[in-house]
C-alpha positions as a Markdown table, in Angstrom:
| # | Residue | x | y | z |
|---|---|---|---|---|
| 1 | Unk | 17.2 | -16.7 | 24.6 |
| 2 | Unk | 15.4 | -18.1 | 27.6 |
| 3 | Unk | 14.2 | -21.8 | 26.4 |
| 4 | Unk | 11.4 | -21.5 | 29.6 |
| 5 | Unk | 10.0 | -18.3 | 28.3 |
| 6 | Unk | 5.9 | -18.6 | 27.1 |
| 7 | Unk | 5.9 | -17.7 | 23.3 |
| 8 | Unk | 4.6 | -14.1 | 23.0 |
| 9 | Unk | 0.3 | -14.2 | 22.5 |
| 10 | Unk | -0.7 | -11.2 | 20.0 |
| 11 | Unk | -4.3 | -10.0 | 20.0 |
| 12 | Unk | -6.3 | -7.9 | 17.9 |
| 13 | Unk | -5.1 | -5.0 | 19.8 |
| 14 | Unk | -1.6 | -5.6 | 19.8 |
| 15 | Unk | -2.4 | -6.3 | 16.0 |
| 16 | Unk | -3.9 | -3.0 | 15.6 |
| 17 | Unk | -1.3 | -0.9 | 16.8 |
| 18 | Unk | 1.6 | -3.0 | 15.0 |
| 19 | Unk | -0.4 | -2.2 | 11.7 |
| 20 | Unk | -0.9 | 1.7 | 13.0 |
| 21 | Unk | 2.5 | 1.8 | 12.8 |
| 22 | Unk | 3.8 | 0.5 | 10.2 |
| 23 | Unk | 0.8 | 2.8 | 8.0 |
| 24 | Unk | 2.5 | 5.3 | 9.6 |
| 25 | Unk | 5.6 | 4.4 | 8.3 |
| 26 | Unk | 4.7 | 3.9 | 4.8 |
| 27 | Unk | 2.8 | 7.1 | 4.7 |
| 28 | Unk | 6.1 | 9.1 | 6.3 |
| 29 | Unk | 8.2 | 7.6 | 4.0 |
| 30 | Unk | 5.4 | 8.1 | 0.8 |
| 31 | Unk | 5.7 | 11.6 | 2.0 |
| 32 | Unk | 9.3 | 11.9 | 2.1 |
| 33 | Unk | 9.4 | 10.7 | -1.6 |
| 34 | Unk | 7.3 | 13.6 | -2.5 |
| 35 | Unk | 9.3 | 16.2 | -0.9 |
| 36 | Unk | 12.5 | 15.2 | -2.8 |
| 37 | Unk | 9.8 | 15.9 | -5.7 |
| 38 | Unk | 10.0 | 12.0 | -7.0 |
| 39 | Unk | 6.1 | 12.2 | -8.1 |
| 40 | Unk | 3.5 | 14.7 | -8.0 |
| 41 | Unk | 1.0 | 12.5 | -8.5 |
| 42 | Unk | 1.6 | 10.6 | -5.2 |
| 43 | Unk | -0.9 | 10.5 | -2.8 |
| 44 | Unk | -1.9 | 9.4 | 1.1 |
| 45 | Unk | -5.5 | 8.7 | 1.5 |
| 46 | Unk | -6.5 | 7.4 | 5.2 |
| 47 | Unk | -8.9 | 4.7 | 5.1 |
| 48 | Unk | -10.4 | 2.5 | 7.9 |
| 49 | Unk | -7.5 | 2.4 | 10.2 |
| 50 | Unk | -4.7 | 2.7 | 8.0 |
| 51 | Unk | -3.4 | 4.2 | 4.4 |
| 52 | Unk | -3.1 | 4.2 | 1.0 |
| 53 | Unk | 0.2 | 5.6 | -0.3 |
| 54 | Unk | 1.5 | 6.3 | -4.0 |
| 55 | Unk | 5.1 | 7.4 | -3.8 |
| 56 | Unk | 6.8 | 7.1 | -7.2 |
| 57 | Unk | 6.6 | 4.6 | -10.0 |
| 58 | Unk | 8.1 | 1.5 | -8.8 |
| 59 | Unk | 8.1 | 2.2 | -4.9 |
| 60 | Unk | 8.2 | 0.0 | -2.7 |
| 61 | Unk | 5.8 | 2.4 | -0.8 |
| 62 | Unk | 3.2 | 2.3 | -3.3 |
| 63 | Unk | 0.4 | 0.2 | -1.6 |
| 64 | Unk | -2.5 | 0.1 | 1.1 |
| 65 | Unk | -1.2 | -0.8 | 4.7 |
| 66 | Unk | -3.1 | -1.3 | 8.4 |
| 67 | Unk | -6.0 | -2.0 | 6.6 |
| 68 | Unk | -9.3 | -3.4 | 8.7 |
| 69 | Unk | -8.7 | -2.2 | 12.1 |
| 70 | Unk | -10.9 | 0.9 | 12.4 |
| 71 | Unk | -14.0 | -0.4 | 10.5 |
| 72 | Unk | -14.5 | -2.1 | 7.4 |
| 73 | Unk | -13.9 | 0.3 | 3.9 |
| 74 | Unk | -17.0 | 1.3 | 2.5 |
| 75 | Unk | -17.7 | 1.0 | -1.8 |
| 76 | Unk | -16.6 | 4.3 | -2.0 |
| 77 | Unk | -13.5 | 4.9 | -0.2 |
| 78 | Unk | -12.6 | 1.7 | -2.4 |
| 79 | Unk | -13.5 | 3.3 | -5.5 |
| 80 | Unk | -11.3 | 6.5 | -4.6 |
| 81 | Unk | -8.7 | 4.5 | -4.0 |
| 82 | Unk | -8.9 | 2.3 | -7.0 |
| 83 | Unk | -8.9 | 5.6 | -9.2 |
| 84 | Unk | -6.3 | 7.0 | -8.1 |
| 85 | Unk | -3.8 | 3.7 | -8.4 |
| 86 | Unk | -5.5 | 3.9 | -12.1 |
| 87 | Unk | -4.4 | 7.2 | -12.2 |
| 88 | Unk | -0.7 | 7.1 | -12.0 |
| 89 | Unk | -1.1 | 3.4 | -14.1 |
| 90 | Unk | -0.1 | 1.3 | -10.7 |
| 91 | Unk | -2.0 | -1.9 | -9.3 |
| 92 | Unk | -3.8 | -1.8 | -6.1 |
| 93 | Unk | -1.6 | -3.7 | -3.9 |
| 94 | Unk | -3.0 | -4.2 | -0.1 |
| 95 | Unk | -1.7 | -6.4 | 2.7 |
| 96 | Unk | -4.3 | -7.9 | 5.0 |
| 97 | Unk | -3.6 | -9.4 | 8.1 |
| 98 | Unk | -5.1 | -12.0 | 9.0 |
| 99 | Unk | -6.9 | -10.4 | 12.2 |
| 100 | Unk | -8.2 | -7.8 | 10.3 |
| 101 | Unk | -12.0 | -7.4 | 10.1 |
| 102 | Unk | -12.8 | -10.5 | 8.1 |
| 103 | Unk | -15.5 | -9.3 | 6.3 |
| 104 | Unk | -12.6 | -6.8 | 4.4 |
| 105 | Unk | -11.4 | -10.3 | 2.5 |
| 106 | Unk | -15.0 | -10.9 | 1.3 |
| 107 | Unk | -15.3 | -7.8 | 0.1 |
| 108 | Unk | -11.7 | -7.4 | -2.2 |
| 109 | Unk | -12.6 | -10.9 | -3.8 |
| 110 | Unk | -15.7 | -9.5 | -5.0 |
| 111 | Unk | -14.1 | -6.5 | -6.5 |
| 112 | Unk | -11.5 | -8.6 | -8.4 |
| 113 | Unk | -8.6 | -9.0 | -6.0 |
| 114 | Unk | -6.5 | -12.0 | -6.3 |
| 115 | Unk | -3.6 | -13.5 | -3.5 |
| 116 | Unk | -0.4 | -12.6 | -5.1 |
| 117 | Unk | 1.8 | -13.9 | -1.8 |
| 118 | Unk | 2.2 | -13.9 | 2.1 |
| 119 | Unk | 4.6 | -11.8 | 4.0 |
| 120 | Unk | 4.8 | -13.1 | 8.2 |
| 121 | Unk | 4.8 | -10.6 | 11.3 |
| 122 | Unk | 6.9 | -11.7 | 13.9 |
| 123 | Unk | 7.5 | -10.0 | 17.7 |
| 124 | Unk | 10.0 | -10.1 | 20.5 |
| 125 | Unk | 8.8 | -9.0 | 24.1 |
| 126 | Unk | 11.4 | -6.2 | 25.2 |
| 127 | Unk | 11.8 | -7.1 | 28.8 |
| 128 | Unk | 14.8 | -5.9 | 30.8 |
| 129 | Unk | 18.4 | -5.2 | 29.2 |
| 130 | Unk | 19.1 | -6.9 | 25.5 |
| 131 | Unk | 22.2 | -8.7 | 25.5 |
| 132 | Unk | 24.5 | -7.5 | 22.6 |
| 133 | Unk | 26.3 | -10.5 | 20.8 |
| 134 | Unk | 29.4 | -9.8 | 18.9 |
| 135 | Unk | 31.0 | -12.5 | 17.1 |
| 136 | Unk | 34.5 | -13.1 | 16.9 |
| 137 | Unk | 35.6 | -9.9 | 14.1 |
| 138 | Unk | 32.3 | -8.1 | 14.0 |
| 139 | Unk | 32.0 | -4.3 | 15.0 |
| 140 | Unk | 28.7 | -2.6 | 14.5 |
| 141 | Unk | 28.1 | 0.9 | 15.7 |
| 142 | Unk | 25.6 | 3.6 | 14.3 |
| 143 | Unk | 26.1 | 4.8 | 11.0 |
| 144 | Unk | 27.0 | 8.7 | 11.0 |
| 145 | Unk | 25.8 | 11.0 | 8.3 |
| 146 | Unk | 28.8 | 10.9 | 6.2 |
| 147 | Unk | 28.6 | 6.7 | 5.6 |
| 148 | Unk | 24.8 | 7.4 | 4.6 |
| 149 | Unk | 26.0 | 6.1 | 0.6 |
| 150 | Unk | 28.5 | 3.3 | 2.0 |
| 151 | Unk | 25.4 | 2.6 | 4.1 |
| 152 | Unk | 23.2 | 2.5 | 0.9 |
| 153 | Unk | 25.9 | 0.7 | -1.0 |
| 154 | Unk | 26.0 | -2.2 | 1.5 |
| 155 | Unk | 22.5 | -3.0 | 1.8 |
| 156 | Unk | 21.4 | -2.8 | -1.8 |
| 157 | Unk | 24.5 | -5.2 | -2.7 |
| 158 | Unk | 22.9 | -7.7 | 0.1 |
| 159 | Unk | 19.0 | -7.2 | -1.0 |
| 160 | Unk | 19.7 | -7.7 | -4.7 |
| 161 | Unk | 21.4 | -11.0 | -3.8 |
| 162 | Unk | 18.7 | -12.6 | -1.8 |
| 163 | Unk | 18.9 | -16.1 | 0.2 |
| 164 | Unk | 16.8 | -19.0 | -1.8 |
| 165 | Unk | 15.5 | -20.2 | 1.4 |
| 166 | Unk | 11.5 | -20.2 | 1.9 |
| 167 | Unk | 9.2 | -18.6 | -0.6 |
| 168 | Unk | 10.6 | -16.0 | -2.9 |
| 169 | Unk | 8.9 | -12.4 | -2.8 |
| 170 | Unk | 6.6 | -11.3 | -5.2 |
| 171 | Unk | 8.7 | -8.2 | -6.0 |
| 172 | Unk | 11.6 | -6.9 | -7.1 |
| 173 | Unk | 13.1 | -3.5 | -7.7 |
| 174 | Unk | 16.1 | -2.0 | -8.7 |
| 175 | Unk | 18.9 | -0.6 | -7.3 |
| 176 | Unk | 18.0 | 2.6 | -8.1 |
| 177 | Unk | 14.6 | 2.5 | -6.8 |
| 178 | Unk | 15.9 | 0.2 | -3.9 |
| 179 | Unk | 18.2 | 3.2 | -2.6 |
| 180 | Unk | 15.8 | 5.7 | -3.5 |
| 181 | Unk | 13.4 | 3.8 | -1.3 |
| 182 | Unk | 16.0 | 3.5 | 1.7 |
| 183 | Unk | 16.6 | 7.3 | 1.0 |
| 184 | Unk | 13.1 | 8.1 | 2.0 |
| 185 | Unk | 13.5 | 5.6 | 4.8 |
| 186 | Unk | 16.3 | 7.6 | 6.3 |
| 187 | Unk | 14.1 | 10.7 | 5.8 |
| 188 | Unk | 11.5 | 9.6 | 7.8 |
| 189 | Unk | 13.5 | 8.7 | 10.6 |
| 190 | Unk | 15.1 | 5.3 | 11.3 |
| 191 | Unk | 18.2 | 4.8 | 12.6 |
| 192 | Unk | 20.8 | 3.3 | 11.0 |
| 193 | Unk | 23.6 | 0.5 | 11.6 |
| 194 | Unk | 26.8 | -0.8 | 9.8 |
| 195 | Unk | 28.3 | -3.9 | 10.7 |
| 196 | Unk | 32.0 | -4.4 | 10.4 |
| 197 | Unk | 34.3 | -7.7 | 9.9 |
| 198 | Unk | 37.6 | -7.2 | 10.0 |
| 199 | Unk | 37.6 | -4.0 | 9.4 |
| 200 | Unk | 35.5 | -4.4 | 6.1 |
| 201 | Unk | 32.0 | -2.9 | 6.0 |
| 202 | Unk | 29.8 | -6.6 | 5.8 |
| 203 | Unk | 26.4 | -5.2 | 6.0 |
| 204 | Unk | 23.6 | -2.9 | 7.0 |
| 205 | Unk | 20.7 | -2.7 | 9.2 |
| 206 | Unk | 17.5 | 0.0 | 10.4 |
| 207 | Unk | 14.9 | 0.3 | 12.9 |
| 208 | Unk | 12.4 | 2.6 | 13.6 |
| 209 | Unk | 10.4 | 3.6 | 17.0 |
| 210 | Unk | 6.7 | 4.4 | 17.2 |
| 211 | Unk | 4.5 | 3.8 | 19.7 |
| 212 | Unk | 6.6 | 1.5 | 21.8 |
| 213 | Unk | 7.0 | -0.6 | 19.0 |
| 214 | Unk | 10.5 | -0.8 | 17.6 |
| 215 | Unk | 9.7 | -1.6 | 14.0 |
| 216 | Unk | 12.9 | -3.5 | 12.1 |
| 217 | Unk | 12.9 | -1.7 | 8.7 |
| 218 | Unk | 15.6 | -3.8 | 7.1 |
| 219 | Unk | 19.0 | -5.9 | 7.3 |
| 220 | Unk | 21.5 | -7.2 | 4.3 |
| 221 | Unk | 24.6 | -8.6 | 4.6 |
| 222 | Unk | 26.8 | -8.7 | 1.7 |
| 223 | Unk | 27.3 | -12.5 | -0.1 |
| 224 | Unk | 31.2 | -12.7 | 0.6 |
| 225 | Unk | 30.4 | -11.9 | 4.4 |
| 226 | Unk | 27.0 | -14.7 | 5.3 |
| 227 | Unk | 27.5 | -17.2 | 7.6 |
| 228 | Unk | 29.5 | -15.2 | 9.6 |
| 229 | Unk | 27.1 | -14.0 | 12.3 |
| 230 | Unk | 26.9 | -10.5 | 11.1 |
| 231 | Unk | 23.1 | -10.6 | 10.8 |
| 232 | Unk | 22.9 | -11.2 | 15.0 |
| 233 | Unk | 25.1 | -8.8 | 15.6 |
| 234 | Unk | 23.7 | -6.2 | 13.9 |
| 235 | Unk | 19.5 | -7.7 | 15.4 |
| 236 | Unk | 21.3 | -7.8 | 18.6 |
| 237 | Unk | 22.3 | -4.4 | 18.9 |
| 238 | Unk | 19.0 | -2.9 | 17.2 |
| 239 | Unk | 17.0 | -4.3 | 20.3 |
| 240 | Unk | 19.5 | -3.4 | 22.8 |
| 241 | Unk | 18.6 | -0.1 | 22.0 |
| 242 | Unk | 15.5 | -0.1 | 21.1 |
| 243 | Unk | 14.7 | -1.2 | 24.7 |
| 244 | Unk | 16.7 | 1.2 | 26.1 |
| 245 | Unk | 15.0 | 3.6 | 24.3 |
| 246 | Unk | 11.6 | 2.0 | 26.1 |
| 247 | Unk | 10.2 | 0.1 | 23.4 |
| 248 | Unk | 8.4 | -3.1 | 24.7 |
| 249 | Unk | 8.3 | -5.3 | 21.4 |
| 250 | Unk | 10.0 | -5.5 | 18.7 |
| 251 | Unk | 8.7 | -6.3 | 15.6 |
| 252 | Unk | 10.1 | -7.8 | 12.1 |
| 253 | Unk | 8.4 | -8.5 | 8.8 |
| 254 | Unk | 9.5 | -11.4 | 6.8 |
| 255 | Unk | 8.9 | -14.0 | 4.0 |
| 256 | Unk | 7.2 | -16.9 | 5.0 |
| 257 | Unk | 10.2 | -20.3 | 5.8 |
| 258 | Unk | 12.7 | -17.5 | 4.8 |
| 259 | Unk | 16.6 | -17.9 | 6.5 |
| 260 | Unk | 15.5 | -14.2 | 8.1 |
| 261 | Unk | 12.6 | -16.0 | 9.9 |
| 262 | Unk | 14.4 | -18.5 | 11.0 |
| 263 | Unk | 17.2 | -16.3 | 12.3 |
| 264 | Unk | 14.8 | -14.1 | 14.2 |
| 265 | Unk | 12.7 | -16.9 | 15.8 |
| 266 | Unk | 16.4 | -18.1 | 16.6 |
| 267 | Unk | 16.9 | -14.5 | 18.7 |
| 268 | Unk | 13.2 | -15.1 | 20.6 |
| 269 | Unk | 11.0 | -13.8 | 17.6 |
| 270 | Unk | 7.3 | -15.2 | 17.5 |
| 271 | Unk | 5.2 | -15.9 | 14.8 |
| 272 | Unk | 2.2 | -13.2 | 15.5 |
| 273 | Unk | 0.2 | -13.0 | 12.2 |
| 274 | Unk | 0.2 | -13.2 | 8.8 |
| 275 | Unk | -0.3 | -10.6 | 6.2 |
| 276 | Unk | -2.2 | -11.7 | 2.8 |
| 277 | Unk | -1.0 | -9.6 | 0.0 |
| 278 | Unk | -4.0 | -8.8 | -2.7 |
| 279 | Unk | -3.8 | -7.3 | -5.7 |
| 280 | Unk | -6.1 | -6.0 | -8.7 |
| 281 | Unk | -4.6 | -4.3 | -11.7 |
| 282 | Unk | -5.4 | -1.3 | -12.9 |
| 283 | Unk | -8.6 | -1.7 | -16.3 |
| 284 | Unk | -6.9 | -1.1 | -18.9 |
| 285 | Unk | -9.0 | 1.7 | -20.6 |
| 286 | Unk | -10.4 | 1.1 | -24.2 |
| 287 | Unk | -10.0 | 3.5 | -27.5 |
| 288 | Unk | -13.5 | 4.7 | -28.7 |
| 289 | Unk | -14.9 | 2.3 | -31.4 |
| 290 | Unk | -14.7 | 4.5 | -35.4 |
| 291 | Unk | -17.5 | 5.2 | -36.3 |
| 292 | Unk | -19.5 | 3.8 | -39.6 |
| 293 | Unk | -20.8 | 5.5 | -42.5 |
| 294 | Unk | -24.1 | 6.7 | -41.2 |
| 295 | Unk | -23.6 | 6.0 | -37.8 |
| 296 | Unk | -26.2 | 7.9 | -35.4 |
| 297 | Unk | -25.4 | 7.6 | -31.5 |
| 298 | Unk | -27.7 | 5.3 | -29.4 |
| 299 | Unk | -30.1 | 7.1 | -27.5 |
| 300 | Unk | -30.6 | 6.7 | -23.4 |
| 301 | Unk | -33.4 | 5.5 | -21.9 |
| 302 | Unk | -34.2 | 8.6 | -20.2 |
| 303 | Unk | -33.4 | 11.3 | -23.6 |
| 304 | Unk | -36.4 | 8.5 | -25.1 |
| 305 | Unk | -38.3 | 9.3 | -22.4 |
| 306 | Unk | -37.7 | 13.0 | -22.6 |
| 307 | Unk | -38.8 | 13.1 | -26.3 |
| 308 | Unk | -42.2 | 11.1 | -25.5 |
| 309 | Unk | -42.7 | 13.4 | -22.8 |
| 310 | Unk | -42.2 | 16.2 | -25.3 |
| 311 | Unk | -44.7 | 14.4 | -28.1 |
| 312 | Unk | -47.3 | 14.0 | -26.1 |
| 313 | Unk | -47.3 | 17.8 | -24.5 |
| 314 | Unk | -46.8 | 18.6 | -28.3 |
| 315 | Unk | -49.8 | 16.7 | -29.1 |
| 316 | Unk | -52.3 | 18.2 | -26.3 |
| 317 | Unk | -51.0 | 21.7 | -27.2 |
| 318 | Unk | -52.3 | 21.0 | -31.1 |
| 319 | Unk | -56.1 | 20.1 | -29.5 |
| 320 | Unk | -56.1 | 23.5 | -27.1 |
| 321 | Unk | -55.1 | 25.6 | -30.4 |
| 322 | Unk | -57.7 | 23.6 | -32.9 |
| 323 | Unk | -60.5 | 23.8 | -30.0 |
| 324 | Unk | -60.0 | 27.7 | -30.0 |
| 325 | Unk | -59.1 | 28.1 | -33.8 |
| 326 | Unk | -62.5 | 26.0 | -34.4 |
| 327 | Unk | -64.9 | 28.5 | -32.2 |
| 328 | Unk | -63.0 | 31.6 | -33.8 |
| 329 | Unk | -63.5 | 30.3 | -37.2 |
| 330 | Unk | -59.6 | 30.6 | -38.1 |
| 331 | Unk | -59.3 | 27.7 | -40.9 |
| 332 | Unk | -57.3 | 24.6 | -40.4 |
| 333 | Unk | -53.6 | 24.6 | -41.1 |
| 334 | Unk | -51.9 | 21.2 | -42.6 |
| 335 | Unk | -49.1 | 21.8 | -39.9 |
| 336 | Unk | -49.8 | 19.4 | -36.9 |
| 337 | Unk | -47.1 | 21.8 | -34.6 |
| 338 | Unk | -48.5 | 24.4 | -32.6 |
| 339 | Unk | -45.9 | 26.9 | -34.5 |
| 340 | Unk | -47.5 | 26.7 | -38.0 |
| 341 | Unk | -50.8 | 28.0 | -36.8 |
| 342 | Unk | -51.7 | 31.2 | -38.5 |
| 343 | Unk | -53.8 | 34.0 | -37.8 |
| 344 | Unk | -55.5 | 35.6 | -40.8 |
C-alpha cells in the first residue's frame, strides 16, 4: 500500500455502474436458484436501473438492488413490486445508496419503509501488477470442481461464526440456505479460492468480474485459523488476478466499523458510499368479517346512483304511458310500473 497515493474519488457514474453490477449479480444468481427449481414463484423485475429478485424463501437474494440510477420508480412499478414480495409472504427489502436519486428516499418513507441497517461500499483502484502476500504457512490457489463442498464447508463454518467488531448485520441465515446461496453463487459464475495453513484448509474466498469491476462476493476464515493472516492472503491473490484479468477497481461490500472494513481499508480499500437498507413488510391480509343475522351488503356510491338513475327513467316512462292511456281512454291501473299497464 502506497502511503502517498490520493484516496480513490467515486462519482455518480462510477456509482452507477458498481450498482449495475452487483443487480446483475443478484439477478444471475436469483436465476440460478430457479433453475435448480428452489421456487417457482421467484421472480426478476427490472426497475429504474436495477432489479428486484425473489429467489427462495430465506435467500439471501431476495431483495431490490441498483436501485435510483436510471430514473426515479414510478407508483406503479412500486406497487408491482410490493405485490409480488406479498405474494410469496416476503418483506420488501431494498438497499439505497446514498447517490441514488434522492427523491427515491422520499418516496419509500411515504409508502411505509423503515431503515433496518447500513451496509458500506468500499473500492481499490487496479493499477499495474497486485502484489500477492503469503504469510509464513498460507497456500491459496483456486478451488477445482471436486473441493466445491470442502469449499462450501469452509466458508459456512466462518460466516456462521462472525467477528463482534462494528455493527452486527441485520440478517442471518442458515447453513442450509447459506450454502444453497453460495451454490447459486458458483452458478452464476465467480471464481473461487481456498486458503491453506499448514496444510489444513483455513478458509474461503470469491470474486466475480463484470464490467471492469471485480466484485468480491465473499471471504470466511474458520475461528481456529483468525489472526493468522489468511484473510490477506486470500484479498491479495483475488486482486492479483482480477487485474490481470483487466479489471480496474475492485470493489467490497461490508458492515459498517466491521474487522472486514478495516482489513480492506488496511489493503488500500476506500470508503465510496453507503447503502441504506429499507424495509416494509408485507400487510398482513384480514379474514372477512361473519356476517349478522339480517345482514344486507353496503351499497356503493355509484350502484346508488345507478338505481336513482333507474327511478327516475322509471318515473318519466309512467307519465309517457298515462299521457297516451288518458287520450285513448284506457282506465288507470293502481300499478305505478310501466309493466302493469293493461290494454282492454
Amino acid at each position: 500500500m502506497n502511503a502517498d497515493r490520493l484516496p480513490l474519488f467515486c462519482d455518480t457514474a462510477l456509482a452507477e455502474r458498481i450498482e449495475r453490477v452487483e443487480a446483475q449479480l443478484v439477478a444471475e444468481a436469483g436465476e440460478a436458484a430457479r433453475r435448480r427449481g428452489a421456487d417457482r414463484s421467484g421472480f426478476v423485475i427490472h426497475v429504474a436501473g436495477g432489479v428486484a429478485s425473489f429467489a427462495e424463501e430465506g435467500s439471501p437474494f431476495n431483495k431490490v438492488a441498483g436501485l435510483g440510477f436510471g430514473g426515479v420508480p414510478s407508483a406503479a412499478d412500486l406497487d408491482e413490486i410490493e405485490r409480488a414480495f406479498a405474494a410469496c409472504g416476503a418483506p420488501v427489502q431494498i438497499e439505497l445508496a446514498h447517490l441514488a436519486a434522492p427523491a427515491i428516499a422520499a418516496t419509500l418513507t411515504e409508502r411505509g419503509y423503515r431503515l433496518e441497517s447500513f451496509e458500506n461500499v468500499l473500492g481499490c483502484a487496479l493499477t499495474g501488477e497486485q502484489e500477492r502476500i503469503t504469510p509464513p504457512g498460507i497456500e491459496v490457489r483456486r478451488s477445482g470442481d471436486d473441493e466445491l463442498q470442502p469449499w462450501l464447508d469452509v466458508v459456512a463454518d466462518g460466516v456462521a461464526h462472525p467477528d463482534t467488531q462494528g455493527l452486527p448485520s441485520h440478517e442471518e441465515f442458515s447453513r442450509r440456505t447459506l450454502e444453497r446461496a453460495e451454490r447459486d453463487l458458483v452458478a452464476a459464475g465467480v471464481q473461487r479460492y481456498l486458503a491453506h495453513r499448514d496444510g489444513v484448509i483455513a478458509g474461503g474466498a470469491s470474486w466475480r468480474s463484470a464490467d471492469g469491476v471485480a466484485q468480491l462476493t465473499g471471504a470466511a476464515t474458520a475461528p481456529a485459523h483468525r489472526r493468522r493472516g489468511v484473510q490477506t492472503a486470500l484479498l491479495s491473490a483475488r486482486l492479483a488476478d482480477a487485474a490481470a484479468a483487466g479489471c480496474d477497481i475492485a470493489v467490497v461490500t461490508t458492515q459498517p466499523a466491521s474487522k472486514s472494513q478495516q482489513n480492506a481499508q488496511r489493503r488500500g480499500f476506500d470508503l465510496l458510499y453507503t447503502r441504506a437498507i429499507l424495509v416494509k413488510q408485507p400487510t398482513p391480509r384480514r379474514p372477512p368479517a361473519p356476517r349478522r343475522e339480517g345482514y344486507r351488503p353496503s351499497i356503493k356510491p355509484a350502484e346508488v346512483d345507478m338505481q336513482v338513475r333507474i327511478s327516475r327513467q322509471t318515473a318519466k316512462l309512467d307519465e309517457v304511458v298515462a299521457f297516451y292511456r288518458d287520450g285513448l281512454g284506457f282506465p288507470r291501473s293502481t300499478g305505478s310500473s310501466t309493466t302493469t299497464a293493461t290494454a282492454e
